[in-house]
N, C-alpha and C positions, 0 to 999 in steps of 0.2 A: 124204660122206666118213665114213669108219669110224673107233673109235680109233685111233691110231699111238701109236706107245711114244716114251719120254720125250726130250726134246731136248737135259737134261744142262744147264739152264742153272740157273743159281742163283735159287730163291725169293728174292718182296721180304723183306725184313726186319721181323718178327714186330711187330704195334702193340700198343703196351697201351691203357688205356680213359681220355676223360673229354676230349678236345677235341674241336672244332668247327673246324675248318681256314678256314671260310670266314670265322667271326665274326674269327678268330685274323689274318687277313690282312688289315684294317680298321686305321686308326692305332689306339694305344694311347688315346685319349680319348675314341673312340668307343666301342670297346669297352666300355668302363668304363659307359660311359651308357646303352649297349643293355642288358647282364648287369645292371645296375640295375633295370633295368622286366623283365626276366624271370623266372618262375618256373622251379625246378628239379624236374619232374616227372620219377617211373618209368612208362614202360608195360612192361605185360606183352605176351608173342606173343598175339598177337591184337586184343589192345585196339585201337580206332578212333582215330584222331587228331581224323578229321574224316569226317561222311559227306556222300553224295550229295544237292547239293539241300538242303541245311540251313546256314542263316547262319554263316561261317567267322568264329571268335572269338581264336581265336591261330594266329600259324605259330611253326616249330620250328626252332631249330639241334638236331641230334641230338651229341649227344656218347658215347653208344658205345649200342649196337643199329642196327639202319635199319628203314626203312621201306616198304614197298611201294608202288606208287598203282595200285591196281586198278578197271580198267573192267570193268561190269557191262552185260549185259542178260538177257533172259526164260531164266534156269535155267544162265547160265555165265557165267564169270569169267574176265578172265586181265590179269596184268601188265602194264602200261609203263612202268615207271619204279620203280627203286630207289635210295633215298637215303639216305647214313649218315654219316658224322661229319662228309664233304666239302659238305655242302652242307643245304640250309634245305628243310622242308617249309611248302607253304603259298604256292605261287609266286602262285594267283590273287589271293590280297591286292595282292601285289605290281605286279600287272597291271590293279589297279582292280576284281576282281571280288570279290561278295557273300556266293559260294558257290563248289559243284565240282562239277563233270557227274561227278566221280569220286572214290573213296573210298580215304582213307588208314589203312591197318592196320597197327602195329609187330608186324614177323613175328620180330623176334630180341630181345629183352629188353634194353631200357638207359633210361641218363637221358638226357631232352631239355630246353633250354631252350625254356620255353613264352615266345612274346612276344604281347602283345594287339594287336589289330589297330588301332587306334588307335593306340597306340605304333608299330607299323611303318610305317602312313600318313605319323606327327609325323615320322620318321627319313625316311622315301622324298622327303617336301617339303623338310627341310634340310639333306640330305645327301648330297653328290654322290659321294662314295664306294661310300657302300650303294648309291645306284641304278646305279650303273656294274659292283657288284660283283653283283647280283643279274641284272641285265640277261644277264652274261657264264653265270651259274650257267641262266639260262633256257635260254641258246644250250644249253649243255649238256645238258638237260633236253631239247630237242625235238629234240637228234641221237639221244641214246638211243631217246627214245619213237619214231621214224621206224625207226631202226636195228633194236629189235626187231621193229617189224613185220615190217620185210622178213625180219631172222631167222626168225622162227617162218612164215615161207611159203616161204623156200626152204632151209632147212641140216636136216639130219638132225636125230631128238630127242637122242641122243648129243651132237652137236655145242652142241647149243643148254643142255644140261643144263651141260655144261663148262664154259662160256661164263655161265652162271647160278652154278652154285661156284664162279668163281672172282673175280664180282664180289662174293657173299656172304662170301667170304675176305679178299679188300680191305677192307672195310667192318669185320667184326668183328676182325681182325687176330688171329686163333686158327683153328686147324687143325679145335678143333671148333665145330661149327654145330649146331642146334638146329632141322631140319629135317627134316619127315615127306615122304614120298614121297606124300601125300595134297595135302599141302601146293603141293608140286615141282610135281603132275598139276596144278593148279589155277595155278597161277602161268606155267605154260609150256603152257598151253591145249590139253594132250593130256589123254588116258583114264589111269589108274593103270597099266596092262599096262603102257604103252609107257613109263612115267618105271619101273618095276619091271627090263625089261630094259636097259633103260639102264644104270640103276645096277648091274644085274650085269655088264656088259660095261666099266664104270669099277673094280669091284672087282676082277674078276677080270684086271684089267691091272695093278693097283697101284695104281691113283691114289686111290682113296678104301678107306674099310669103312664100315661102317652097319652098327646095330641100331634098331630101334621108338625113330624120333621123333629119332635121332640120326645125324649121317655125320661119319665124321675126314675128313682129309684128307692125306693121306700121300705124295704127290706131285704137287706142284703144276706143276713143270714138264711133265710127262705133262698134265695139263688143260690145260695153254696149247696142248698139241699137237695136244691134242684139239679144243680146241674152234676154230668157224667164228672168222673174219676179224674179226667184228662186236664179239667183244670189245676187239681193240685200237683198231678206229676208235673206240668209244664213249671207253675209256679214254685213248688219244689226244688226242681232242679237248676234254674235261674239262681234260688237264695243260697244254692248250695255250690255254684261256680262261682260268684261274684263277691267280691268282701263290701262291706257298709263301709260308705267314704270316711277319707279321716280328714275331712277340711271343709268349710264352708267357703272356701273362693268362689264355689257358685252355688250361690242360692238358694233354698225351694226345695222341691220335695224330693220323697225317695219314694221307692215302688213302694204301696202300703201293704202293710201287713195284717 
């Protein structure tokens, strides 16, 4: 399916920066005692969180940038999973494991709470909250990763590009993004032509503009129109594992809606 013009519905409502929605949904004493053993790290776009096959030292609440988790083999790349203020990088600690078959890069610039993994172990054994709340965040986590597969094999690159802005939208809670079309090709496992005419067929409808290394976003309900199914199942079923925090201990935004 091709773009379609806008559907006239009202964008979510604009986030500003500096909360963790998941940590945020935790009773207020826990919190307290996780942001105590955390460190307050920037990464820059690009920077590694964590790579492939190398001992996992912290996971992350993200509090405003996201993250990718990029699967790698012999000379390509491409996404399964993006994570930003809703949810925690570093699920394999969580799952008991040592490492990651897969590598995490902060693609939009922000601060994360680093936790050490020993601290996250101390919290997963005495506390039935984190593990119930982590648990639900995984569910989430391997309907997206399943979800874009089938994405990127059956929905047009338009489609799937939409579907890509407008989870980068949610996340960052600003209209601009900090996104090369070099970038886009690599993350949505096409050649540069095909995210090049993409993004002209989104400009030239309204929905975005771009310049080198930058896209606005100037119609978001046009992107919803645009893009395949798969972004609401993902989004869907995130809002439907995770409860809306009940504390402002940390700051800032929630996934938008």
């Amino acid at each position: 399916m091709g773009v379609v013009g806008s559907s006239g519905r009202s964008p979510p409502a604009a986030n500003s920066h500096g909360r963790n929605t998941l940590l945020s949904s935790l009773p207020v004493a826990d919190q307290q005692r996780i942001i105590q053993q955390c460190e307050k790290q920037h990464f820059a776009s690009g920077q590694v969180l964590y790579e492939i096959n190398v001992p996992l030292t912290h996971g992350y609440f993200p509090l405003s940038g996201f993250a990718s988790l990029v699967a790698h083999t012999d000379g390509a790349a491409i996404e399964v999973g993006i994570v930003g203020n809703e949810g925690f990088v570093g699920l394999q600690l969580a799952l008991g494991a040592l490492q990651s078959s897969i590598r995490a890069v902060c693609q939009a610039p922000g601060e994360f709470l680093a936790l050490p993994a020993l601290a996250l172990r101390r919290e997963l054994e005495s506390n039935p909250a984190m593990r119930a709340l982590l648990a639900r965040f995984t569910q989430g986590v391997m309907t997206q990763m399943s979800q874009s597969m089938l994405c990127n094999n059956a929905h047009a690159v338009d489609q799937r590009l939409c579907r890509w802005l407008l989870a980068a939208h949610d996340r960052l809670g600003s209209d601009e993004l900090p996104l090369t079309q070099t970038f886009l090709s690599q993350m949505l496992g096409v050649r540069r032509p095909s995210v090049t005419v993409a993004a002209g067929m989104l400009k030239k409808a309204g929905f975005i503009d771009y310049s080198r290394g930058h896209i606005t976003v100037l119609d978001r309900p046009g992107l919803e129109d645009g893009a395949c199914e798969c972004y609401l199942v993902i989004r869907t079923e995130f809002e439907r594992l995770l409860p809306h925090p009940n504390s402002e201990l940390v700051s800032g935004p929630t996934l938008r809606r």
